[in-house]
N, C-alpha and C positions, 0 to 999 in steps of 0.2 A: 444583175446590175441594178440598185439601188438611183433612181431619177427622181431628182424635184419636180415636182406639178403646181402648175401656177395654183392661184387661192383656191379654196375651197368654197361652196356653197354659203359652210363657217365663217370664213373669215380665214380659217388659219390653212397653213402646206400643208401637201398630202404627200406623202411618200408613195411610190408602186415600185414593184418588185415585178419583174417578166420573169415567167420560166411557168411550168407544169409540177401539181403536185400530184402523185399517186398515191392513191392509198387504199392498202387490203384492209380486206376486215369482212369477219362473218358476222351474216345476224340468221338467228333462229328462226323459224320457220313459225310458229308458235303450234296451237292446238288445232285450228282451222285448215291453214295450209298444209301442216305436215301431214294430214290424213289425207288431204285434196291431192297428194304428190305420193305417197307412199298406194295409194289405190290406184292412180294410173301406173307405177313402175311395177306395184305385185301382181297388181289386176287386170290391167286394162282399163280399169273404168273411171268414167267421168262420176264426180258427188259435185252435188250442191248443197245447200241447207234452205229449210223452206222456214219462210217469216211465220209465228205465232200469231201473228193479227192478223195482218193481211194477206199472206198465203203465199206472198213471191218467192222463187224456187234461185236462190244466188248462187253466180259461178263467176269467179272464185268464192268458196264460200268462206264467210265470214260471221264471227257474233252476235251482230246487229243488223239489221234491215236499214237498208238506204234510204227508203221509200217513207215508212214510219218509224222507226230508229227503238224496236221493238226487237227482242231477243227471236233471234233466228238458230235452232236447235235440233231442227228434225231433220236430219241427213238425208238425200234421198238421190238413188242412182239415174243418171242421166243419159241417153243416148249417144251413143257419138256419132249420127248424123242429126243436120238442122238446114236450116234455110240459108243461102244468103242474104242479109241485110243491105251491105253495104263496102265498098272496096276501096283500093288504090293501088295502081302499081308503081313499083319504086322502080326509077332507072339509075339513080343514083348509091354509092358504096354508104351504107349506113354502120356506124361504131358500133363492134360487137354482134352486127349480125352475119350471118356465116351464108345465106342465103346466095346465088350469082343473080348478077341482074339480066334483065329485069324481074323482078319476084312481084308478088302480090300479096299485100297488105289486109286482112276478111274480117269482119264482124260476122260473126254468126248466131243466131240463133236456134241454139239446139234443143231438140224435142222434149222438152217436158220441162227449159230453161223459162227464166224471167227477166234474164238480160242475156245483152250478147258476149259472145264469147271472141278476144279477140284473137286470131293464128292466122296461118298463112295458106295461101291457096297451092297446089301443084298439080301435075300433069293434066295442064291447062295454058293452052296459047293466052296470052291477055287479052286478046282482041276476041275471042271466046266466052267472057267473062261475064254474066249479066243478072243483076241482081233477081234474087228469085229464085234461084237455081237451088236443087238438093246436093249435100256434099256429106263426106265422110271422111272420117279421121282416118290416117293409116298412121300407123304405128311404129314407132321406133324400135327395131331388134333387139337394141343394146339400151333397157333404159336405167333411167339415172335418179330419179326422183323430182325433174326438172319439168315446166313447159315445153322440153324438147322433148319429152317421152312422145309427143304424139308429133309426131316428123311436119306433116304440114294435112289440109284435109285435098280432098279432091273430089271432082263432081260423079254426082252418082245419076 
């Protein structure tokens, strides 16, 4: 249903249109990610790529360094346990994620990372929860090539 809206900021109508638009579409993975995703579903394993200058160890990896925006090129395997950072837990149904509530939200920093890494925490009361703590990845059976290959991490 097409509705008139009084003036514009302009000067002149705005037209608005209600309803929902969907829309598919793939996009590629490129050079960075699909190796980042093809090693956790062949391998199990976390990559990064480590900065040329400054030396930070990126996960997700990508190109260029964040930090000094210098080619980031040297792959290098990462553990999949780390600390926790930093959390939240969700009580609320959030689009797209498949988790039941209440779940929890984890920044991690994994051993031999330079940023955190973010997933989800499991077999873990929330009221158990405290930053600091060692966790580990457990692993998805059936992986896919996805952030989901690594099911969620849990304290160790």
């Amino acid at each position: 249903m097409i509705e008139k809206a009084k003036e514009s900021p302009g000067g002149g109508p705005v037209d608005e249109v209600d309803g929902e638009l969907h829309i598919s579409y793939r996009q590629p993975y490129g050079e960075h990610y699909g190796r980042f995703y093809r090693e956790m579903c062949d391998n199990k394993r976390i990559m990064g790529v480590k900065c040329s200058k400054c030396g930070a160890v990126l996960l997700p990896p990508r190109p260029y360094c964040g930090f000094c925006y210098e080619p980031a090129d040297q792959w290098v395997e990462l553990a999949d346990e780390g600390t926790l950072k930093t959390f939240t837990t969700v009580y609320e149904p959030c689009v797209g994620e498949p988790a039941v509530q209440p779940y929890i939200c984890a920044f991690i920093m994994l051993d031999g990372a330079g940023v955190h890494f973010p997933h989800l925490l499991g077999e873990v009361d929330p009221d158990d929860v405290e930053v600091g703590m060692r966790v580990k990845a457990i692993w998805a059976e059936d992986r896919k090539g996805t952030l989901r290959d690594i099911k969620y991490f849990r304290p160790i």
